[in-house]
Structures are given as structure tokens and as C-alpha cells.
C-alpha positions as CSV (number, residue, x, y, z in Angstrom):
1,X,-4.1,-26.2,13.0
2,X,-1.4,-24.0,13.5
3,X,-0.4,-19.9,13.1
4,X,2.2,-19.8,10.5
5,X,5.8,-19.1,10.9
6,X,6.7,-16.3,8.9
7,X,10.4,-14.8,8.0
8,X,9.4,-11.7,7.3
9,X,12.3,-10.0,4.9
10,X,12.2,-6.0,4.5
11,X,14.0,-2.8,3.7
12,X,14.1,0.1,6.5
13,X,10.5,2.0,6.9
14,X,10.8,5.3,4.6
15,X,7.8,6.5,5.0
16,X,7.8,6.1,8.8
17,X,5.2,4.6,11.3
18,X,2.7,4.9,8.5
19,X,4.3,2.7,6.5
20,X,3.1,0.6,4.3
21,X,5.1,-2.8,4.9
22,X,5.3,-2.2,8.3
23,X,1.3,-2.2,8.5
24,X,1.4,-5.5,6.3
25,X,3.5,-6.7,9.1
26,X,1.7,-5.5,12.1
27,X,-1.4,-6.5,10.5
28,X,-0.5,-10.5,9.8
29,X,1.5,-10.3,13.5
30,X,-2.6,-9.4,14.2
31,X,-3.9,-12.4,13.2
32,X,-1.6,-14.6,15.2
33,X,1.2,-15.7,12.6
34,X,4.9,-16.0,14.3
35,X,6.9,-13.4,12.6
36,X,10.5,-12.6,12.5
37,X,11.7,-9.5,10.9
38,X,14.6,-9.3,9.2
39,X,14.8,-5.5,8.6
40,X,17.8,-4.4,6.5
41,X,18.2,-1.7,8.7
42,X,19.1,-3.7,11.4
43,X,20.7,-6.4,9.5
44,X,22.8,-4.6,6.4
45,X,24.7,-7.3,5.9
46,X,21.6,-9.4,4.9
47,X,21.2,-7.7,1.6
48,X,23.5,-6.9,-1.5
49,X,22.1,-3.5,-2.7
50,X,23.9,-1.9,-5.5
51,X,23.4,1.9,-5.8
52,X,19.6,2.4,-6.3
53,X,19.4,5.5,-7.6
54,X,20.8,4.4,-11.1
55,X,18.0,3.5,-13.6
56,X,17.2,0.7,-14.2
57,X,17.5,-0.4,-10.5
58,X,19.0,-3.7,-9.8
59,X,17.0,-5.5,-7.1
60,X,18.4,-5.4,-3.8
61,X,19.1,-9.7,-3.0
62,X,19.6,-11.5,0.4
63,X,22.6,-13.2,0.8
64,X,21.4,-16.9,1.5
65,X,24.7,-17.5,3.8
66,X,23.5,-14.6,6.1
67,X,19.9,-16.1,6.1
68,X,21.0,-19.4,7.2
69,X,21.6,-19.0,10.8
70,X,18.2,-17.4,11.2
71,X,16.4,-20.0,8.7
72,X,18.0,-22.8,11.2
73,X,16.8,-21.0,14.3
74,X,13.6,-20.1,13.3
75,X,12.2,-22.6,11.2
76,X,9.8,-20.3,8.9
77,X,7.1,-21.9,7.1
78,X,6.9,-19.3,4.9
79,X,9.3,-16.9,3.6
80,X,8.0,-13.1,2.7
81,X,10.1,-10.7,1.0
82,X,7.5,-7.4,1.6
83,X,8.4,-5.1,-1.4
84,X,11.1,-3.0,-2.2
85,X,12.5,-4.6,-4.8
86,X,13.9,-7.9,-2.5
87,X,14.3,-10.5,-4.4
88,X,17.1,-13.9,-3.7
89,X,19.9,-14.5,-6.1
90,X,19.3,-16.7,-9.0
91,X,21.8,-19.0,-8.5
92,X,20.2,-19.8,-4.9
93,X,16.4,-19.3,-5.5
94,X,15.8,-22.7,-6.5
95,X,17.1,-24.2,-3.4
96,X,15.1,-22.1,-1.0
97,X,11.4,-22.4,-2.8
98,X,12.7,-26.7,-2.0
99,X,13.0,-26.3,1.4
100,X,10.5,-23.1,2.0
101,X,7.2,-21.7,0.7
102,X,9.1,-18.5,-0.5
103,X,6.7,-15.4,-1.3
104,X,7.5,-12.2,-3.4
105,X,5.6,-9.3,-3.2
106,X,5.6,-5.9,-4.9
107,X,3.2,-2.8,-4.3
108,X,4.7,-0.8,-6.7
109,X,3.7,-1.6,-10.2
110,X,3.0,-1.3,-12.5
111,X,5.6,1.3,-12.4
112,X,8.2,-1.2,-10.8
113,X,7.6,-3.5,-14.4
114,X,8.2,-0.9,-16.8
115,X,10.2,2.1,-14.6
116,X,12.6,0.7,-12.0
117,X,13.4,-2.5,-12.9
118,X,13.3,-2.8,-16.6
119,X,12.8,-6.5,-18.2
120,X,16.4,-6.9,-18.2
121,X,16.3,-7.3,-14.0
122,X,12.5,-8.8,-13.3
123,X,12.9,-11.2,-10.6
124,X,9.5,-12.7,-9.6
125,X,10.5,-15.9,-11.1
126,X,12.5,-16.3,-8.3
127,X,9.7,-16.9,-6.3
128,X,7.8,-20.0,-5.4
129,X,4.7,-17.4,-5.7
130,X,4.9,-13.9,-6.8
131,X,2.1,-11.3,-5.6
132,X,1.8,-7.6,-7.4
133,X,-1.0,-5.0,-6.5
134,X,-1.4,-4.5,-10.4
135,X,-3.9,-6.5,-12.9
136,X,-1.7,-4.8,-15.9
137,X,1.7,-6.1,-14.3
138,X,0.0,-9.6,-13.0
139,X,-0.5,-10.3,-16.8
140,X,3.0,-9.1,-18.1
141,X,4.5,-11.5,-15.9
142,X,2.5,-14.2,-16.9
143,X,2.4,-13.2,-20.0
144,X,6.0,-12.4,-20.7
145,X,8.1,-13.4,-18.2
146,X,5.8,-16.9,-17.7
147,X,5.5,-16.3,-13.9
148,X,2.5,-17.5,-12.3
149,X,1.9,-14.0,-10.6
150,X,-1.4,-13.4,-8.0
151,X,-3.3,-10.2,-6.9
152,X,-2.2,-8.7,-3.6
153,X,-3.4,-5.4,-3.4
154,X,-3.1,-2.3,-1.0
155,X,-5.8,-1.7,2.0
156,X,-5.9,0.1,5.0
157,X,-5.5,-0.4,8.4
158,X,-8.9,-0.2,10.6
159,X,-8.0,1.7,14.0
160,X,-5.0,3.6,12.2
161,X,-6.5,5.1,9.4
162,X,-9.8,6.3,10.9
163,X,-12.5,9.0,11.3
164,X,-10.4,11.7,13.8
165,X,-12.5,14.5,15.1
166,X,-11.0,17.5,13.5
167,X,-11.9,21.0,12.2
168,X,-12.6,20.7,8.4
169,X,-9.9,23.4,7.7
170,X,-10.4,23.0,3.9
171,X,-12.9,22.2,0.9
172,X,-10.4,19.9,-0.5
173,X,-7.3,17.9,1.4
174,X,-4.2,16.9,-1.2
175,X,-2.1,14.9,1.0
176,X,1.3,13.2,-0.8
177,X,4.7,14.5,-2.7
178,X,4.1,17.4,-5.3
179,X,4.5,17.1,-9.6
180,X,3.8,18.6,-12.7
181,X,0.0,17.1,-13.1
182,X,-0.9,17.3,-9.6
183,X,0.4,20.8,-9.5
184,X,-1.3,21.9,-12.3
185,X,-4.8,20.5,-11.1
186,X,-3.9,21.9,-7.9
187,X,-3.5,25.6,-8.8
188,X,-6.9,25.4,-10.6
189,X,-8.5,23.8,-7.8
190,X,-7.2,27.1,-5.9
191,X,-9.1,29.6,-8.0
192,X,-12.2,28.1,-6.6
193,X,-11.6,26.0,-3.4
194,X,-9.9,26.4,-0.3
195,X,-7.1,23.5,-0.7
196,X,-4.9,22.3,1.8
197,X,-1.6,20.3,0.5
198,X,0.6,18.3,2.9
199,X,3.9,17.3,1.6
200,X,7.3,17.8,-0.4
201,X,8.3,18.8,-4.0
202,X,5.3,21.3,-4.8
203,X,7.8,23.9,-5.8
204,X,5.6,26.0,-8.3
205,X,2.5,25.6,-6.7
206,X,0.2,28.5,-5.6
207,X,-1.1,27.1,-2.6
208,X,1.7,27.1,0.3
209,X,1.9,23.2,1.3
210,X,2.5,22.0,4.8
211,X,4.8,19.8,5.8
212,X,5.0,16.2,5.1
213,X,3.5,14.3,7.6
214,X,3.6,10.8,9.0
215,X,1.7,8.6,11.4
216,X,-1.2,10.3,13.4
217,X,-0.8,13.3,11.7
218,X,-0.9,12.0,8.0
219,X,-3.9,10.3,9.1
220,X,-5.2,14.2,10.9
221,X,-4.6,15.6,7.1
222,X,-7.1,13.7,5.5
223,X,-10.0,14.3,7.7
224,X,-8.8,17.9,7.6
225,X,-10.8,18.4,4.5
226,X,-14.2,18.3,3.6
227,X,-13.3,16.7,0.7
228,X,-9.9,14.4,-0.2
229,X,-8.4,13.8,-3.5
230,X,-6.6,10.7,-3.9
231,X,-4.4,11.2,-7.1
232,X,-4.1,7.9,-9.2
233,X,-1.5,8.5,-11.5
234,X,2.2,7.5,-10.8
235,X,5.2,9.3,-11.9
236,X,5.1,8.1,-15.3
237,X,1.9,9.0,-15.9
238,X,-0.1,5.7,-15.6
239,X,-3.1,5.2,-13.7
240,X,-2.5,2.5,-10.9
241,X,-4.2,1.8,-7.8
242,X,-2.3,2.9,-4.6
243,X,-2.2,2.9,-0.7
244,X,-3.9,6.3,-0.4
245,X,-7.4,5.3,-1.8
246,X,-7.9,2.8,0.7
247,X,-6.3,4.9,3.5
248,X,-8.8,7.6,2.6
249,X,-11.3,5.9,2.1
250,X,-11.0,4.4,5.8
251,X,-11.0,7.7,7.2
252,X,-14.7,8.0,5.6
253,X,-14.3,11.3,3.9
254,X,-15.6,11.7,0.7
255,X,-12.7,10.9,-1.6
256,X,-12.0,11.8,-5.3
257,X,-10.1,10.1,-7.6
258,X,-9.7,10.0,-11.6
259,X,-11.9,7.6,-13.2
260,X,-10.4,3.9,-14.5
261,X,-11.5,0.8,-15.4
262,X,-9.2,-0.9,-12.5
263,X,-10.3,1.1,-9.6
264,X,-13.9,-0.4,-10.0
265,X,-12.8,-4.0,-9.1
266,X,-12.3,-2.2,-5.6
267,X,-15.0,0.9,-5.3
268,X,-18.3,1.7,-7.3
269,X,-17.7,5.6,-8.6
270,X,-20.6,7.4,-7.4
271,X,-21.7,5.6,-4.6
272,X,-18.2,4.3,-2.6
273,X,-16.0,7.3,-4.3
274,X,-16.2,10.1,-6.5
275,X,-14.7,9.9,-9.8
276,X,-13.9,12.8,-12.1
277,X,-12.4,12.6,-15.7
278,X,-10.9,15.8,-16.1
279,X,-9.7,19.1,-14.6
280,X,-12.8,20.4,-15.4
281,X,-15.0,18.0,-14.2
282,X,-12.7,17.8,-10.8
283,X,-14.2,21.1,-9.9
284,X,-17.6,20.5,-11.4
285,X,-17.8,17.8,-8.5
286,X,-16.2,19.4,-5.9
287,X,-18.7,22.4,-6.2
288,X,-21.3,20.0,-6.7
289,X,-20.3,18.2,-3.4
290,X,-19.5,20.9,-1.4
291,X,-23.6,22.2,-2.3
292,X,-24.9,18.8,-1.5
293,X,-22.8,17.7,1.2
294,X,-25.4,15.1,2.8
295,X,-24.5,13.5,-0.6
296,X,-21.3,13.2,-0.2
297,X,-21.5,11.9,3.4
298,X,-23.1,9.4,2.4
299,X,-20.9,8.8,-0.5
300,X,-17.7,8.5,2.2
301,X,-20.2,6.1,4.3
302,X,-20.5,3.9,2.0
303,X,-16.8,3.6,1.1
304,X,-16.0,3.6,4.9
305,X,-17.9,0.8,5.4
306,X,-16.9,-1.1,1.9
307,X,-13.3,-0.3,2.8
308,X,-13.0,-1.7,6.5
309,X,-15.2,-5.0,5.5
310,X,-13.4,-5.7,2.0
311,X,-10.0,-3.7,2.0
312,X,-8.1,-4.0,5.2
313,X,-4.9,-5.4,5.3
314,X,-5.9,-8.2,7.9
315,X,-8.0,-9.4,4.9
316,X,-5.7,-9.5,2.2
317,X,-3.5,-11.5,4.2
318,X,-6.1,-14.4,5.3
319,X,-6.9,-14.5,1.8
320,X,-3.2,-15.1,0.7
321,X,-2.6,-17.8,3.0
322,X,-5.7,-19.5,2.3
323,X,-4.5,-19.7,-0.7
324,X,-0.9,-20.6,0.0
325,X,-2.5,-23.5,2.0
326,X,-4.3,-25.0,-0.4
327,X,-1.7,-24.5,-3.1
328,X,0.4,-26.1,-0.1
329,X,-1.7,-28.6,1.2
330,X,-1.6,-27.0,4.4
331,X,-4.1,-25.2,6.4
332,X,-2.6,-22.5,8.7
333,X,-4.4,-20.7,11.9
334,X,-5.3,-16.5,11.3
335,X,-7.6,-14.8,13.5
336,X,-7.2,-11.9,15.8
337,X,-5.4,-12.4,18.9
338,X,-6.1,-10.8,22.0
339,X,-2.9,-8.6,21.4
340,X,-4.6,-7.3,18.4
341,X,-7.5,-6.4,20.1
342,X,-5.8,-4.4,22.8
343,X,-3.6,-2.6,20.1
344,X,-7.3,-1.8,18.3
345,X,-8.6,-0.3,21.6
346,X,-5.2,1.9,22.4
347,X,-5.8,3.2,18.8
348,X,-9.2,4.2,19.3
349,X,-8.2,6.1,22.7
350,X,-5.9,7.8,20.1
351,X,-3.0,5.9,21.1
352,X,-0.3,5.6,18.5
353,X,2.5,3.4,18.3
């Protein structure tokens, strides 16, 4: 039994060290798996990217004779394209899912489905199997587009996100971009609470945000607060699971978040988070909370400790490739190396990398 080989295809890390592809990847390089990055920072000519800030966006597609050299050097068992809209061409998918296990995954929808890519460009056929972090989007595809699509959702990182010893500056921490809805809920929290807001585009808010932050500090602005609201809906106004629930979560605060029928596959409302359904009822709970904080200590226990045994990204991925082998007919080697162990201790000393 073996750890797999893993071509690992990505676009540069926007959102820094905190990043969540580059966590995917450090997480898997974890469990022992032999991974080569092919970051298109580093490797431009890899990838034909046409100008993504036209709507609908085109995926951005590897060029299969740059891969080559590195598919003959490094003998992947398993190709990843990690987000981002990477996809292969279609004249040239065929022959790679032949010769390789070839994996597409997305951790944008369902927003990517119906937003940036628009039916007219949806690529996870090309894919020998096609992973989303949405239920709505996994049946779409099936559904429409007659891809046999899979769950892989968004976790955290144990050891990165975590409890820091902090002051709790705030009643409530808001930490991602600004828009209209959060702003709005924002400036009524602000009548009542002391909120702290880290991040860009809150122009028109009455609470003056911070900086956005990355890394150890990002992680530092969510235990800032007593309390953490983890906005749900995307920029279209659906409600979709994303990154920050589980982040949060991990850093065992109490966390908010708006109250759907998705969410509860991951976290029981009232008891691993705190749901609300409106404005109102937002800072009915806070106030609530912030009376009976024992409560919601207890509350952000029991997500901590639901989150780091169910939701961390070292899990999802044992549970992909235990699928992928028997799908495969292979069985493939994933367990924490001793490098993994040593990075875990550095992160408790507070040692970032």
C-alpha cells in the first residue's frame, strides 16, 4: 500500500497563507501523499486564461503540451485541479482521464453554476470525477449537465484555525469583504453591540472596519469577539455553505450564522452553532448570548469539538480517496506523517508558516 502521487494543479493563492487551496494542499501533503504543485504563478504558461473579469467567465484550461514533461517525470496517480475554475480542454480531456485518475474540484458554488460560469461554459464533464462543496450544484450537474458530481466540502485546518488567547475586544466579530446585506445587518448590530469588522468594501458602514487580514491575524480576528457571525449568503444572494463556518467554528467561539436547511448536514443549530432567521432575531440572540454566556460557551464547545473530529480538511481528503480507490480498484496510504506532526506542534507554539 502506497501514498498517492498527486499532480496538484492551482491558480496563485489570493487570499494569502490562509488560503483555502493552499490548506487543501498542505493538509493531503499531511497525510503522506507525494504532491507536485503546479501553481500558475510559477508556471504561466501552463494555463490559457482569457480575461476573467468578463461575465460569464471562461474557465481558465491547462495546456496538455506544457503538462507533459511534468506528467512524464512525475508519474501522478491522480490528477487534481484545486478550484478556481481549472478545468482541461475538451478536445484533450478524454485522453488524460485514459491514462490518469483526473479530479475536478470547485468550492465556489453554487455561485460558480449559475454566476461565473454560466451553462454555456460548465466544464466538470471534463473530469473523470467532479467534486463541488454544494448539494444544490451536485444535483444540477447530474441533473442537467449528466455529470456524475460528489460532495467535497470546506473544513478547517486544526493547529491553524484555533483557540488564540486574546482580549475579547468586541461582543460581535464580522471578519470578510463588506456588501449591501451585510452592511445593513451590520449597522443595526451597531445600535446595540460593540462590533468589530475586519476587511474591504464596507464603504457605507457605521462601524469603521480594520484592515483585511490574513494568516495569524485573520485567525486573531475571530477570537477577538465574544461572539462571531459567519454570513452565509454569497454575492447573489443565495445561501451556501462556505470556508468561514468551519474556520470559526475551529476557533471554538460561539458562531452565528443564518438558518438553512443545508448547513444542518454539517452543525445542529442550537447546540454546535447559533442560528438566527432575521435581523431582528440576530440581535435577539446576541443579547440573549451575551446575558447567558456559559451558554454560549458551551455552544462554541460543542462545535469546536464537532468541527476538528468531523470537518477538517485532513478528513475530507481521506474520505475522497477512499473513495477514489474503490471507484479505482486501488487502495492508497493516508495517515499523518511525522512532518505533519512537527508542523502541528510549531503551530501550537504559535508558529506560522
Amino acid at each position: 500500500m502506497n501514498y498517492p502521487r498527486v499532480l496538484y494543479i492551482c491558480a496563485d493563492y489570493w487570499m494569502g497563507s490562509n488560503d483555502v487551496v493552499r490548506i487543501m494542499r498542505i493538509a493531503l501533503e499531511d497525510l503522506g501523499a507525494k504532491v507536485l504543485e503546479l501553481n500558475f504563478r510559477d508556471y504561466p504558461n501552463l494555463v490559457y486564461a482569457p480575461d476573467q473579469s468578463a461575465y460569464p467567465r471562461v474557465p481558465k484550461q491547462v495546456i496538455l503540451r506544457e503538462l507533459e514533461p511534468h506528467l512524464k517525470a512525475f508519474k501522478p496517480d491522480v490528477i487534481i485541479c484545486a478550484a478556481g475554475g481549472i478545468t482541461f480542454f475538451e478536445e484533450e480531456y478524454r485522453d488524460l482521464a485514459e491514462r490518469f485518475v483526473t479530479v475536478g474540484i470547485t468550492v465556489s458554488d453554487p455561485e460558480a453554476y449559475y454566476e461565473w460560469h454560466g451553462k454555456e461554459n460548465i466544464y466538470a464533464h471534463r473530469f473523470k470525477y467532479f467534486f463541488t462543496n454544494s448539494v444544490e450544484a451536485q444535483a444540477l450537474y447530474k441533473r442537467e449537465h449528466g455529470v456524475d458530481s460528489h460532495i467535497f466540502q470546506m473544513g478547517c485546518y486544526p493547529g491553524f484555525h484555533r483557540p488564540m488567547p486574546v482580549e475579547k475586544d468586541f461582543d460581535v466579530a464580522v471578519v470578510g469583504h463588506g456588501k449591501p446585506d451585510r452592511i445593513s445587518v451590520v449597522n443595526e448590530l451597531a445600535k446595540h453591540f460593540n462590533v468589530g469588522i475586519w476587511g474591504g468594501f464596507w464603504d457605507g458602514c457605521t462601524v469603521k472596519p480594520f484592515p483585511e487580514v490574513h494568516g495569524k491575524e485573520l485567525v486573531r480576528a475571530m477570537n477577538k469577539g465574544r461572539l462571531c457571525i459567519s454570513f452565509a449568503r454569497t454575492m447573489t444572494n443565495r445561501l451556501a455553505i462556505k470556508c468561514h463556518i468551519f474556520e470559526a467554528t475551529a476557533c471554538r467561539v460561539p458562531v452565528l450564522c443564518e438558518e438553512f436547511e443545508e448547513m444542518k448536514m454539517y452543525f445542529e443549530y442550537g447546540k454546535d452553532i447559533i442560528g438566527y432567521t432575521s435581523v431582528e432575531d440576530l440581535c435577539g440572540k446576541i443579547e440573549h448570548h451575551l446575558k447567558h454566556y456559559d451558554e454560549a460557551l458551551q455552544i462554541a464547545r460543542n462545535g469546536y469539538d464537532r468541527c476538528s473530529s468531523e470537518h477538517t480538511y485532513h478528513r475530507r481528503w481521506r474520505e475522497m480517496f477512499e473513495f477514489l480507490g474503490k471507484r479505482e480498484g486501488k487502495v492508497w496510504k493516508l495517515e499523518k506523517t511525522w512532518a505533519a506532526r512537527y508542523r502541528a506542534l510549531k503551530l501550537r507554539l504559535g508558529i506560522y508558516e
